[in-house]
N, CA and C atoms as a LAMMPS dump frame, in Angstrom:
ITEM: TIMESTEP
0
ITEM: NUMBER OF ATOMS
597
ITEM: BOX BOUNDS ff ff ff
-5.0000000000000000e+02 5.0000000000000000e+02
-5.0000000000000000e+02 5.0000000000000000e+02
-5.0000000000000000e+02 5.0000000000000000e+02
ITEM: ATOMS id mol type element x y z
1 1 1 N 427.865 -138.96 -313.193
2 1 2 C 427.27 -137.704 -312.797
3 1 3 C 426.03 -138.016 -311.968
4 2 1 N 425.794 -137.129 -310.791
5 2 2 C 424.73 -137.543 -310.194
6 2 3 C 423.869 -136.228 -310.202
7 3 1 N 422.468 -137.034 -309.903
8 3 2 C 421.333 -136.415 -310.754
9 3 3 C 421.719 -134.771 -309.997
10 4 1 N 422.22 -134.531 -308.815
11 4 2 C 422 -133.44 -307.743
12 4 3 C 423.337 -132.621 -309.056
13 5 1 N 424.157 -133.029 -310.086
14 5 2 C 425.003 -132.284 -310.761
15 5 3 C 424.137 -132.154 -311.96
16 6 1 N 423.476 -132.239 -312.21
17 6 2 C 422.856 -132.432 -313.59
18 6 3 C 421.843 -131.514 -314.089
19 7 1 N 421.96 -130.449 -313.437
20 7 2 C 421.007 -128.881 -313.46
21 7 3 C 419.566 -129.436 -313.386
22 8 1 N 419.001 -130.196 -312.844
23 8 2 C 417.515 -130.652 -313.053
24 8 3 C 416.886 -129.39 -311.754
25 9 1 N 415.513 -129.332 -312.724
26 9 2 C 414.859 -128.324 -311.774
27 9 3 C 413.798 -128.519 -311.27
28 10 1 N 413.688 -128.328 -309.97
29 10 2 C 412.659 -129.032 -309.141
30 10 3 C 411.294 -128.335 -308.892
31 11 1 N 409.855 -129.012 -308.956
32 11 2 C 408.765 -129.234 -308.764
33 11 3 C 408.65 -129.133 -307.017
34 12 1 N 407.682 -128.616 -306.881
35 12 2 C 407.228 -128.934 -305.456
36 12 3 C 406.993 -129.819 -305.585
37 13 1 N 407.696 -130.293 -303.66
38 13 2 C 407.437 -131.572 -303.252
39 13 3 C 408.261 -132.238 -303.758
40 14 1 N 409.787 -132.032 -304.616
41 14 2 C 410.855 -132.598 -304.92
42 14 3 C 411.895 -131.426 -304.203
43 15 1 N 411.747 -130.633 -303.765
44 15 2 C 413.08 -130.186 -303.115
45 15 3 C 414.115 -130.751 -302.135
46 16 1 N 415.456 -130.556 -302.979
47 16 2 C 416.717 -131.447 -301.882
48 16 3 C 417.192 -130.006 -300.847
49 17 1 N 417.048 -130.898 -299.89
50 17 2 C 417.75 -129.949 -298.648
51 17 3 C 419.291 -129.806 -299.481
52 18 1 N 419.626 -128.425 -299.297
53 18 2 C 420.99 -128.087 -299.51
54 18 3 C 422.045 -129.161 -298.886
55 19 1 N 422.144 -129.415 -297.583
56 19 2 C 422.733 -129.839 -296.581
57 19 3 C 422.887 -131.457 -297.093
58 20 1 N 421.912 -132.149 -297.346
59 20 2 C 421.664 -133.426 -297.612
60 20 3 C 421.924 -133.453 -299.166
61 21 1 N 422.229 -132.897 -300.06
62 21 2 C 422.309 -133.222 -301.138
63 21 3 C 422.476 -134.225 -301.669
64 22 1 N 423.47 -133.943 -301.784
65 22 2 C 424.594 -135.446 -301.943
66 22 3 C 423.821 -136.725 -301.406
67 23 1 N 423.98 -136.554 -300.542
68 23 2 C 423.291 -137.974 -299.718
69 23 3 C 421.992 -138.457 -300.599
70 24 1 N 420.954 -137.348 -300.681
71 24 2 C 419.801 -137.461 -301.201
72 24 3 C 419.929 -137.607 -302.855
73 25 1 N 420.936 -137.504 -303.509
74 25 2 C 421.066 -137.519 -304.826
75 25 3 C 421.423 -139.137 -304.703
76 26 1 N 422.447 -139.381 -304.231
77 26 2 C 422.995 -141.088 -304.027
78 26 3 C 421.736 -141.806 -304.046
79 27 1 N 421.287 -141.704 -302.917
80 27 2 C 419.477 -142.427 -302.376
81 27 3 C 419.293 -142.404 -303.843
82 28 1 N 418.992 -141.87 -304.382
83 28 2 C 417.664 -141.535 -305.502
84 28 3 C 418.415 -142.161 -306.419
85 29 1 N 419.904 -142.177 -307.102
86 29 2 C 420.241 -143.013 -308.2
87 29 3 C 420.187 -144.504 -307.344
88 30 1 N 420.617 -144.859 -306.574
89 30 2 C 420.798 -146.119 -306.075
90 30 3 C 419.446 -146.973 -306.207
91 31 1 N 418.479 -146.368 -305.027
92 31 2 C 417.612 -147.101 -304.703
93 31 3 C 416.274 -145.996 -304.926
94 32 1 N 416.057 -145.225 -305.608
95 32 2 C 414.62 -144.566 -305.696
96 32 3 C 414.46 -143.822 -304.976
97 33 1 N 414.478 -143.471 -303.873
98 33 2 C 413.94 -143.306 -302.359
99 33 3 C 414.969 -141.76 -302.235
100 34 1 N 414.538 -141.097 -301.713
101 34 2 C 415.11 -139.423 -300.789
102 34 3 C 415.32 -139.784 -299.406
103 35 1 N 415.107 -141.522 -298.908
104 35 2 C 415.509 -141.457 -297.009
105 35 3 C 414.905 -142.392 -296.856
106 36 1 N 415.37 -142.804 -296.159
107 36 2 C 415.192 -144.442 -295.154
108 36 3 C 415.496 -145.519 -296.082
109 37 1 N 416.532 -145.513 -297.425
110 37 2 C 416.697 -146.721 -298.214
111 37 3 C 415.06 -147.409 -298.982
112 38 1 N 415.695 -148.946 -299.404
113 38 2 C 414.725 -149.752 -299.861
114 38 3 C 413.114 -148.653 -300.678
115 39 1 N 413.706 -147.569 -301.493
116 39 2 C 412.48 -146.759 -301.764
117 39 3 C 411.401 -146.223 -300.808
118 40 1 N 411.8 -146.111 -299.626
119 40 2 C 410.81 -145.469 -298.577
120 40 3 C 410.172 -143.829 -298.906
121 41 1 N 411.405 -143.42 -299.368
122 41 2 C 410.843 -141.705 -299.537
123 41 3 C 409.819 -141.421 -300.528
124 42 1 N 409.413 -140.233 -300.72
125 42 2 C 408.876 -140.102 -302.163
126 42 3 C 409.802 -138.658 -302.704
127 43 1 N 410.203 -138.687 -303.338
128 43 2 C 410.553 -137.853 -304.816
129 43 3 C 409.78 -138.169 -305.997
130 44 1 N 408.773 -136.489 -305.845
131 44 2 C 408.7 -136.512 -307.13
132 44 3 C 407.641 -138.033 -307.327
133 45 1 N 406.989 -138.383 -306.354
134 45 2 C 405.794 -139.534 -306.409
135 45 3 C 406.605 -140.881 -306.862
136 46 1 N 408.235 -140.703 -306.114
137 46 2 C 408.475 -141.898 -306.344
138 46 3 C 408.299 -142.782 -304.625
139 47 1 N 408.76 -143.941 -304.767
140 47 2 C 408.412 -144.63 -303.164
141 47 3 C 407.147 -144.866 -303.125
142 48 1 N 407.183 -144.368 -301.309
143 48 2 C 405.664 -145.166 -301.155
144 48 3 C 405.805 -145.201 -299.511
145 49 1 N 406.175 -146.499 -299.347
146 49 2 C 406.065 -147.044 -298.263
147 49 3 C 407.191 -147.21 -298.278
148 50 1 N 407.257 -148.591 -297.285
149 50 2 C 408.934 -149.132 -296.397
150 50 3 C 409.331 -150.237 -297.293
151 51 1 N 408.763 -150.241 -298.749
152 51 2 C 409.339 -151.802 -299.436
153 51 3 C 409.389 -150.954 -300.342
154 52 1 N 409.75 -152.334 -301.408
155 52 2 C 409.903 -152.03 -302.715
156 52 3 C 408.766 -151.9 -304.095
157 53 1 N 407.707 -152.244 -303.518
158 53 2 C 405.94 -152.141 -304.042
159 53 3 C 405.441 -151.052 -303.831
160 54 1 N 406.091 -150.038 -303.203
161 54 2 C 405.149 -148.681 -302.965
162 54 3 C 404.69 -148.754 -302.158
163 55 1 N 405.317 -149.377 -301.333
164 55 2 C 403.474 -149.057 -299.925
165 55 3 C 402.494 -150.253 -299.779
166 56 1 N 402.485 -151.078 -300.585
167 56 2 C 401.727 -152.768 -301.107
168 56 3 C 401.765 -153.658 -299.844
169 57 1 N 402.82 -153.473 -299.017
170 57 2 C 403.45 -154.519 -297.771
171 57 3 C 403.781 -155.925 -298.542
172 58 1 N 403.31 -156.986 -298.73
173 58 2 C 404.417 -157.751 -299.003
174 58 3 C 405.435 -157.49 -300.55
175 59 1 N 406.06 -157.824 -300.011
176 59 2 C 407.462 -157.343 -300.745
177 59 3 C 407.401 -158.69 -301.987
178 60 1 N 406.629 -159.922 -301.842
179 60 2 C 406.663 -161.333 -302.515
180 60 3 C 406.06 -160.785 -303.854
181 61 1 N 404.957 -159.593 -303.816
182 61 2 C 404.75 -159.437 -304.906
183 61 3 C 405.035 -158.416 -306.217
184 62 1 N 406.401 -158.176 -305.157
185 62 2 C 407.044 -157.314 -306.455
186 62 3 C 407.977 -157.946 -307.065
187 63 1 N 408.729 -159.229 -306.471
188 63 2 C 409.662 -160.066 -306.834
189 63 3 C 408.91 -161.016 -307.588
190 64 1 N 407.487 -161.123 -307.451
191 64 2 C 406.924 -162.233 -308.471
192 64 3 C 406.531 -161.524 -309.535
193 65 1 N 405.91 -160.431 -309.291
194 65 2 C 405.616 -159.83 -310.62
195 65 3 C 406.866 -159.605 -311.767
196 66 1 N 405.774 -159.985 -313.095
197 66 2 C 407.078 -159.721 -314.262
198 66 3 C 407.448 -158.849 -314.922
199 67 1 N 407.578 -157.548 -314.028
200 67 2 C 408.345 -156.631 -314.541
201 67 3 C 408.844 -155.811 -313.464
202 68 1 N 409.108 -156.382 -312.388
203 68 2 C 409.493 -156.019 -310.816
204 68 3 C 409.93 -154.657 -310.994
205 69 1 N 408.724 -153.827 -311.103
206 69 2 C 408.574 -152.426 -310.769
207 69 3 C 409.318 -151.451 -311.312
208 70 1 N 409.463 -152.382 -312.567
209 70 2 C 409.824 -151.456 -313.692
210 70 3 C 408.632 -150.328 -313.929
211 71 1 N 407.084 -150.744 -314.278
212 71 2 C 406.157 -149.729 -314.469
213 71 3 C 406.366 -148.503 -313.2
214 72 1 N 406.707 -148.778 -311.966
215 72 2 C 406.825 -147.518 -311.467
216 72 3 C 408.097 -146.926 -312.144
217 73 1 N 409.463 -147.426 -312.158
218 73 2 C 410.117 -146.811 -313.185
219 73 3 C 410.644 -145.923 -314.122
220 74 1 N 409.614 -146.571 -315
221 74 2 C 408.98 -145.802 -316.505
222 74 3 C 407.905 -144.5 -315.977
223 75 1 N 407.079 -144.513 -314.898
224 75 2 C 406.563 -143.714 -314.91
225 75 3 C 407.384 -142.905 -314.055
226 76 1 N 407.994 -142.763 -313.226
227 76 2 C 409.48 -141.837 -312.348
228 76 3 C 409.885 -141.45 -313.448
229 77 1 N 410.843 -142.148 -314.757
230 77 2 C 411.723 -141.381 -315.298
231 77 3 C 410.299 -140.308 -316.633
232 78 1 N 408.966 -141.002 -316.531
233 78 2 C 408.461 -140.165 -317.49
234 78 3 C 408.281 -138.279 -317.02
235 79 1 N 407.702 -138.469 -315.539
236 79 2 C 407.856 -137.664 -314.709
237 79 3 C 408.614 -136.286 -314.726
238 80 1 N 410.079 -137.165 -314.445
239 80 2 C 411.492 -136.571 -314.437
240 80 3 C 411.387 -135.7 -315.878
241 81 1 N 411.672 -136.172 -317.206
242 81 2 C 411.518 -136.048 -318.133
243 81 3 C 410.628 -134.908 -318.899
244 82 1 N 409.413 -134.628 -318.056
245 82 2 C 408.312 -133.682 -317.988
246 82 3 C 408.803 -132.396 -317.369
247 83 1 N 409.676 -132.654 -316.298
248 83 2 C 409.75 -131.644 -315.653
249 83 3 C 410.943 -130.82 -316.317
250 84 1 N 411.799 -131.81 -316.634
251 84 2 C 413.146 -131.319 -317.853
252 84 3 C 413.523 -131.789 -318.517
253 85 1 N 412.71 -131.432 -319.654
254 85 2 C 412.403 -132.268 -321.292
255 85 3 C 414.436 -131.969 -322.034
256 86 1 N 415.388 -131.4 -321.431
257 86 2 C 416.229 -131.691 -322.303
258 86 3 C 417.621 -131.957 -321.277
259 87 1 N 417.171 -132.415 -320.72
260 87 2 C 418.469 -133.075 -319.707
261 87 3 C 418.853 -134.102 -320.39
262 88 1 N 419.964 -134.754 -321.208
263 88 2 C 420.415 -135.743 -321.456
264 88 3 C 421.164 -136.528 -320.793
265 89 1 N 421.488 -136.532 -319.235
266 89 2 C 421.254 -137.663 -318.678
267 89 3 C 419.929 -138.549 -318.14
268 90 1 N 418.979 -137.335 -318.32
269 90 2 C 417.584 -138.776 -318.061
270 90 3 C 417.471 -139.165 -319.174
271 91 1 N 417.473 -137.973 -320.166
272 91 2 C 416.73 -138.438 -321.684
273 91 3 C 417.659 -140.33 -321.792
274 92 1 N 419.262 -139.856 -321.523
275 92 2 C 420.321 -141.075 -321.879
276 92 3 C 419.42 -142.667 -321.148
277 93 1 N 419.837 -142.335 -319.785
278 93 2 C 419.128 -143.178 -318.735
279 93 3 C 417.81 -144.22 -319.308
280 94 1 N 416.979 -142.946 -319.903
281 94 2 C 415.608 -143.833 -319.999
282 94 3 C 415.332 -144.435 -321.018
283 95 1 N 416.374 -143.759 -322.299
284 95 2 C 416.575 -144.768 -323.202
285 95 3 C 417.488 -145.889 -323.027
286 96 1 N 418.07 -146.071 -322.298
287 96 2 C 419.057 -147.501 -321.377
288 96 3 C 417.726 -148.401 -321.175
289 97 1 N 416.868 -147.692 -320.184
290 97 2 C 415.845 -148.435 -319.19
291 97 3 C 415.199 -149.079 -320.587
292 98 1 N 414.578 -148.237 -321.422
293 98 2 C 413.718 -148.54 -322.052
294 98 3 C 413.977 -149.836 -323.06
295 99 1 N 415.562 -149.881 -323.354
296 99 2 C 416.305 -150.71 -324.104
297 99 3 C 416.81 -151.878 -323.132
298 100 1 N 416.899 -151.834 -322.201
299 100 2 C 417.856 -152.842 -321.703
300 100 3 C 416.313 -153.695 -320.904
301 101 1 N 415.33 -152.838 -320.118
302 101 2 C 414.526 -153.627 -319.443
303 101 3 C 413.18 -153.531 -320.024
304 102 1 N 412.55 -152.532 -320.807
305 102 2 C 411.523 -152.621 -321.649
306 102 3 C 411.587 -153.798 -323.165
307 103 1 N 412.625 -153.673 -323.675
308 103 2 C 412.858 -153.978 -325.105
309 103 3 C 412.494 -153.619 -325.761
310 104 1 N 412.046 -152.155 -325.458
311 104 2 C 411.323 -151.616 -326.813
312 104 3 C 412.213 -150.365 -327.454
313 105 1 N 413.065 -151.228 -328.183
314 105 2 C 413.665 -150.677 -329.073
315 105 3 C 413.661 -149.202 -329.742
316 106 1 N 412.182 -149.151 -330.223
317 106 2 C 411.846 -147.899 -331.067
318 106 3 C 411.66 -146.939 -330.227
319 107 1 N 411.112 -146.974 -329.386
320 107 2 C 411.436 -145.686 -327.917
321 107 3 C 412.423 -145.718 -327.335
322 108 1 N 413.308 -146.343 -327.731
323 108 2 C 414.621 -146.492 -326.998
324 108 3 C 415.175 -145.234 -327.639
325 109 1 N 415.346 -145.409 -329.152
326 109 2 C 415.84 -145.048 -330.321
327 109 3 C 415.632 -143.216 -330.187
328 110 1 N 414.099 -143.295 -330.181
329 110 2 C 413.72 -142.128 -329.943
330 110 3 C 414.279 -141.047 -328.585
331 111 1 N 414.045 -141.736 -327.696
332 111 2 C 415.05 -140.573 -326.288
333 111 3 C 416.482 -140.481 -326.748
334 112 1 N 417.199 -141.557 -326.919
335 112 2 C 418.314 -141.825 -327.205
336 112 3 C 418.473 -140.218 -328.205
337 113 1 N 418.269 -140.368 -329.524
338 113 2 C 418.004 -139.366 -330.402
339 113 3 C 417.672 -137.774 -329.628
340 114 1 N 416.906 -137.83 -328.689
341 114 2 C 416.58 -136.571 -328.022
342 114 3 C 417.877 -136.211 -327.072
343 115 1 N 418.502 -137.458 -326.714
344 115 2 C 419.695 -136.918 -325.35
345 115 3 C 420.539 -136.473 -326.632
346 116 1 N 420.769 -137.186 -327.616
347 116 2 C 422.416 -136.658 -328.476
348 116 3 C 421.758 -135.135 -328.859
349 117 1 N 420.258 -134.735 -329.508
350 117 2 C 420.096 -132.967 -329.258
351 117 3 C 420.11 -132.549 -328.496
352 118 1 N 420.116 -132.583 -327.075
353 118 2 C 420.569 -132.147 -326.113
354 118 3 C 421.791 -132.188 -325.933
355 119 1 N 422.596 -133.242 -326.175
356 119 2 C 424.202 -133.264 -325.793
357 119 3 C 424.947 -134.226 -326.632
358 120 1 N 425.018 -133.319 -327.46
359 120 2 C 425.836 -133.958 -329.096
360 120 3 C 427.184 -134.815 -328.741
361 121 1 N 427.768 -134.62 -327.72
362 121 2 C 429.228 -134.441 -327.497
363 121 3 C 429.385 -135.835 -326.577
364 122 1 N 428.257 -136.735 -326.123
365 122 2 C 427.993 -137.715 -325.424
366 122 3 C 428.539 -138.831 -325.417
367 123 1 N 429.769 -139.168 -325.541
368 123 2 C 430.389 -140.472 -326.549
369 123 3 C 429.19 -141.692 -325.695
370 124 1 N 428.85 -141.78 -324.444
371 124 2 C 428.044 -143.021 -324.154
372 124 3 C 426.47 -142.66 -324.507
373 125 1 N 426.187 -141.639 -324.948
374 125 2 C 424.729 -141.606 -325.699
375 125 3 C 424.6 -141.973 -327.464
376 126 1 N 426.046 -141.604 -327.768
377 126 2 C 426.227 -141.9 -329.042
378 126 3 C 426.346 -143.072 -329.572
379 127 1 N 427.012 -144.184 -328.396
380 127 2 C 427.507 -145.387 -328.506
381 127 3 C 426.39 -146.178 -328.08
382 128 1 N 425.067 -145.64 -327.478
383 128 2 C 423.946 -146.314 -327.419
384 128 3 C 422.93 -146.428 -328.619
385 129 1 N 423.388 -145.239 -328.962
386 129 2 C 422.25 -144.964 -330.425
387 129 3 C 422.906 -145.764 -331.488
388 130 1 N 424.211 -146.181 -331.892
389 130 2 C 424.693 -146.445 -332.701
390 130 3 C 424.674 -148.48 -332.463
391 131 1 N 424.128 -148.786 -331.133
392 131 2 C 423.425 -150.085 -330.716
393 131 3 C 422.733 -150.299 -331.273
394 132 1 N 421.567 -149.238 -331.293
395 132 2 C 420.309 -149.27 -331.168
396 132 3 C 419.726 -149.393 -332.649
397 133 1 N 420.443 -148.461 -333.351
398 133 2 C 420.423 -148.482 -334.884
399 133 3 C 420.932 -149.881 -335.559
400 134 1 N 422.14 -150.333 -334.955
401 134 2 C 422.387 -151.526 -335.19
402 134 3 C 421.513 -152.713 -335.211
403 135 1 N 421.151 -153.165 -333.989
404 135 2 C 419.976 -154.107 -333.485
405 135 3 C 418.646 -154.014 -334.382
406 136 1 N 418.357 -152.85 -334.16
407 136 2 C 416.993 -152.228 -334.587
408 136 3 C 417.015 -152.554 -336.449
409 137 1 N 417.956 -152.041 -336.981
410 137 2 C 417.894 -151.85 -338.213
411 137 3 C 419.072 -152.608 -339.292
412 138 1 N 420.138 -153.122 -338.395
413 138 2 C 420.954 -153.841 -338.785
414 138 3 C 421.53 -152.876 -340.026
415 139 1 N 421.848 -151.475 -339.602
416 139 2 C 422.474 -150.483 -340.51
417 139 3 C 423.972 -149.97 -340.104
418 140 1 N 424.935 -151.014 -340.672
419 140 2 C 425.905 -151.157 -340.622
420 140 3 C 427.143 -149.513 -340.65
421 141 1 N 426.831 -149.354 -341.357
422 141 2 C 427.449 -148.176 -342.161
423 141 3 C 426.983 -146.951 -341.122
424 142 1 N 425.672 -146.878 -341.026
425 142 2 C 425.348 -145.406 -339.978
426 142 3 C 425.503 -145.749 -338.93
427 143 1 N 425.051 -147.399 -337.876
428 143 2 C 425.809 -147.694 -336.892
429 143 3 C 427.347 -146.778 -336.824
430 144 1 N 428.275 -147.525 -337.802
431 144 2 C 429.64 -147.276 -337.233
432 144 3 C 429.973 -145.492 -337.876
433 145 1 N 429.041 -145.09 -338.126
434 145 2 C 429.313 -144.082 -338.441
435 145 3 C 428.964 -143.099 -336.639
436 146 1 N 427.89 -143.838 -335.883
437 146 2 C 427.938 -143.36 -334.73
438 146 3 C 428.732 -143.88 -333.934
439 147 1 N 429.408 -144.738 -333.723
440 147 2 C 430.145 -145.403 -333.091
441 147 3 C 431.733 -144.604 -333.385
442 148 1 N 432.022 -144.095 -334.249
443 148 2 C 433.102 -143.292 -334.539
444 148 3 C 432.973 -141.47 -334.065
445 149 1 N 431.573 -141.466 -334.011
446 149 2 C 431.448 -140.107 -333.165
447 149 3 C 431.678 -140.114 -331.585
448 150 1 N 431.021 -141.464 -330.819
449 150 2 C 431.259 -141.65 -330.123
450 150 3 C 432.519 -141.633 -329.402
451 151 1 N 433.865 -142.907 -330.079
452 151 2 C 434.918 -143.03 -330.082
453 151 3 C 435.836 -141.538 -330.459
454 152 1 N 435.405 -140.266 -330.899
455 152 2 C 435.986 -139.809 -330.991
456 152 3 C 435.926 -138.554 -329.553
457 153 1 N 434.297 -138.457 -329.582
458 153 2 C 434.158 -137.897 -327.747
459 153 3 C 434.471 -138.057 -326.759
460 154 1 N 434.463 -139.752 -326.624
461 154 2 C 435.271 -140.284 -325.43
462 154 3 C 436.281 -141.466 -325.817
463 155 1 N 437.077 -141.155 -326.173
464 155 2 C 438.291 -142.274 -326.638
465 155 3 C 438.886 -143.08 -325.595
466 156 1 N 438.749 -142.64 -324.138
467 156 2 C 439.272 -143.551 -322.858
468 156 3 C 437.964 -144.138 -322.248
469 157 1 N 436.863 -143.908 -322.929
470 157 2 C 435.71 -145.162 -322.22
471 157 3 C 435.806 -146.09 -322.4
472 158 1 N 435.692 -146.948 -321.164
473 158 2 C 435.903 -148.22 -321.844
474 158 3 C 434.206 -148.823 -322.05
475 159 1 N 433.308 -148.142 -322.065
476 159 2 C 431.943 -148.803 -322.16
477 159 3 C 431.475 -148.376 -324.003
478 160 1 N 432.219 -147.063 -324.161
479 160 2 C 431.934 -146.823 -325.605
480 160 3 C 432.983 -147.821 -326.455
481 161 1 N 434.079 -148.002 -326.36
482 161 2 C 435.243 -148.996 -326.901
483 161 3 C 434.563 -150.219 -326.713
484 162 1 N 433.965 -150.408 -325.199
485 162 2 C 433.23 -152.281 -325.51
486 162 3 C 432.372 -152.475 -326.41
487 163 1 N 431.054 -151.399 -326.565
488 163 2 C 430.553 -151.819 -327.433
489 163 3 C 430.562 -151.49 -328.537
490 164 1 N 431.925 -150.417 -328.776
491 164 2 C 432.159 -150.705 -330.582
492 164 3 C 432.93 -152.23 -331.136
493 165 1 N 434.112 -152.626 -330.201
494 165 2 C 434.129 -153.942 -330.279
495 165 3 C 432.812 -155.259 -330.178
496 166 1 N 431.96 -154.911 -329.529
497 166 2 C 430.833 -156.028 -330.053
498 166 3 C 430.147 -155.655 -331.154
499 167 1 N 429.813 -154.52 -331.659
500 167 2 C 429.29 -154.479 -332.79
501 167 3 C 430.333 -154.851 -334.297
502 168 1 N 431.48 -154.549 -333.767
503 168 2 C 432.618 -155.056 -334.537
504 168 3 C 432.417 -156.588 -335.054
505 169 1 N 432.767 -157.019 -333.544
506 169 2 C 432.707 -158.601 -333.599
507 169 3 C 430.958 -159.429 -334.46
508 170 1 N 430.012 -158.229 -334.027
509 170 2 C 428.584 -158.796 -334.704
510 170 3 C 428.765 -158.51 -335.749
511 171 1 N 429.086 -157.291 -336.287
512 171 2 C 429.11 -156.756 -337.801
513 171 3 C 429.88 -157.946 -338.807
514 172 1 N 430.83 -158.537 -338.335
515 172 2 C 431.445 -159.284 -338.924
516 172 3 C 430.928 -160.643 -338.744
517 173 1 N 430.444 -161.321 -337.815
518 173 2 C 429.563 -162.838 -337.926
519 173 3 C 428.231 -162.553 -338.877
520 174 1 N 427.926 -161.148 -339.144
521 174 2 C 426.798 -161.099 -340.055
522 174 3 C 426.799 -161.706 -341.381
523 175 1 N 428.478 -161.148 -341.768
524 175 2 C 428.97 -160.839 -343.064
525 175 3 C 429.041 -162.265 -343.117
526 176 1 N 430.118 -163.093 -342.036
527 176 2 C 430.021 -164.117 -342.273
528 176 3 C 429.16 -165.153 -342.7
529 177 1 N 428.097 -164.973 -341.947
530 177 2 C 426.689 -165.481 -342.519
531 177 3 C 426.317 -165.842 -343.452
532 178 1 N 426.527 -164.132 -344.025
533 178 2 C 425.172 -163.905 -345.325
534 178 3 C 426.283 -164.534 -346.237
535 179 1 N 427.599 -164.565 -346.365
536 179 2 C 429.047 -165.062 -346.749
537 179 3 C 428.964 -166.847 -347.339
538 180 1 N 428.595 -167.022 -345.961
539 180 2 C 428.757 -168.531 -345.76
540 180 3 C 427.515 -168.77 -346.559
541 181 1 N 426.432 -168.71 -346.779
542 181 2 C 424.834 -168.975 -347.354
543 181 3 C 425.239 -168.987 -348.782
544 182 1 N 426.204 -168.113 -349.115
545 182 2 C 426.342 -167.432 -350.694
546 182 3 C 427.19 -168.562 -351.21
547 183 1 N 428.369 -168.882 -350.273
548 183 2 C 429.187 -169.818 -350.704
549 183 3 C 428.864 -171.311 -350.827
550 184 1 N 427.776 -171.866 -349.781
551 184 2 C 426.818 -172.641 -349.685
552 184 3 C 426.007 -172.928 -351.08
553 185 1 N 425.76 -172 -351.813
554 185 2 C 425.024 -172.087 -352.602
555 185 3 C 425.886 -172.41 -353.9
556 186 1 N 426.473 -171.295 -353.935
557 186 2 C 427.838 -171.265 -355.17
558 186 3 C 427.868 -173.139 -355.039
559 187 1 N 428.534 -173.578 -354.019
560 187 2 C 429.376 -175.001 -353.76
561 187 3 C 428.364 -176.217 -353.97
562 188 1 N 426.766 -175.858 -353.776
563 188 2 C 425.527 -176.748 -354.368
564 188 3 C 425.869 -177.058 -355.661
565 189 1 N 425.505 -175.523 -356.285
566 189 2 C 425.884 -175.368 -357.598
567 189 3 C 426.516 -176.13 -358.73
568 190 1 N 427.885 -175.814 -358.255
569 190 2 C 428.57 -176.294 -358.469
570 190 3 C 428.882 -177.992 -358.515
571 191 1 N 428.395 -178.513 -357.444
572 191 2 C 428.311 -179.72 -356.991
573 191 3 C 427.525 -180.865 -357.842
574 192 1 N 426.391 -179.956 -358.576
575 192 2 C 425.866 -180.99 -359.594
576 192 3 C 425.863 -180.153 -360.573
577 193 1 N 426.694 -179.612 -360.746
578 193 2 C 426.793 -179.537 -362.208
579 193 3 C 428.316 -180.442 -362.858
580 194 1 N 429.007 -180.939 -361.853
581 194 2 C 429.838 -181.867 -362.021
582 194 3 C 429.81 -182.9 -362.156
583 195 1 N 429.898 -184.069 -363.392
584 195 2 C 429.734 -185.538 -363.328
585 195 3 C 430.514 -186.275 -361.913
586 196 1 N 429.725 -186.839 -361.409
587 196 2 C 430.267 -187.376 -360.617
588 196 3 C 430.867 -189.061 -360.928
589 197 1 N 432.233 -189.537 -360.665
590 197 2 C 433.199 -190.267 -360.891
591 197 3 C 432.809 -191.449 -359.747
592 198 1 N 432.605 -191.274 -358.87
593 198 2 C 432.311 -192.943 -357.547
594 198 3 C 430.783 -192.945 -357.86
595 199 1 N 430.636 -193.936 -357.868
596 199 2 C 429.223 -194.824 -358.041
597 199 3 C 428.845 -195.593 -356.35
């Protein structure tokens, strides 16, 4: 879905030409920017200039910096977010961003949580939260308890099906684990409490 389908309502100084829509919706998921590529435009105080720094001119120091312009980002999708606190494709989005390139988990958790009240029916918002709970909390049981809401919203995704199969596949090297440690121990145990016969 692109953002120009997604009922978002615009702020001055974010209006899409009717005509350009489309075009201008693409720009903006792709690369940031409302025109001229590489983030040139501003939407909504995103862009800048003709690079990817905002306006900075060399371009060396957004590729060196370590979080290559993620902080503009976070502050675009906080923005967005302000302007339409229950859109659950940004709410979805920025808990992605926040999880996949922040790592911060617990705000992940939190938007995540805000897109499924906004849009219960989400199998790939559901199948993020039910990650997130996983990772975060290693809660097996309410994980796959979202992961089955998910799977049941969208049963032909293949991004909600992948990652109920990896949590599958993790859920079970866990068990194995904590499995193997137990049996480890049992087999110590055991091990001297047996006279041993070779000298």
């Amino acid at each position: 879905m692109l953002f120009s389908d997604s009922g978002l309502k615009t702020d001055a100084g974010c209006e899409v030409e009717e005509k350009n829509r489309h075009t201008t919706a693409v720009e903006l998921v792709v690369d940031g920017g409302g025109g001229g590529g590489a983030g040139s435009g501003r939407i909504c105080g995103g862009g800048g200039g003709g690079d990817y720094n905002g306006g900075k001119g060399d371009d060396s120091e957004y590729w060196d910096s370590p979080n290559y312009g993620s902080d503009n980002t976070d502050l675009y999708y906080t923005k967005m977010i302000q302007a339409n606190p229950s859109n659950s494709l940004l709410l979805g989005n920025y808990a992605r961003f926040l999880k996949e390139v922040r790592g911060n988990l617990v705000k992940a958790e939190e938007y995540c949580g805000r897109a499924i009240l906004a849009n219960p029916s989400d199998g790939n918002i559901l199948s993020l939260y039910a990650d997130l709970i996983w990772r975060s909390h290693k809660d097996a049981p309410r994980a796959l308890n979202y992961f089955e809401k998910a799977i049941k919203a969208s049963p032909d995704d293949c991004y909600v099906l992948a990652s109920y199969a990896h949590f599958l596949w993790d859920a079970e090297d866990d068990d194995e684990e904590e499995n193997g440690q137990e049996g480890k121990q049992e087999m110590s145990d055991i091990n001297s409490s047996q006279p041993c016969f070779f000298v």
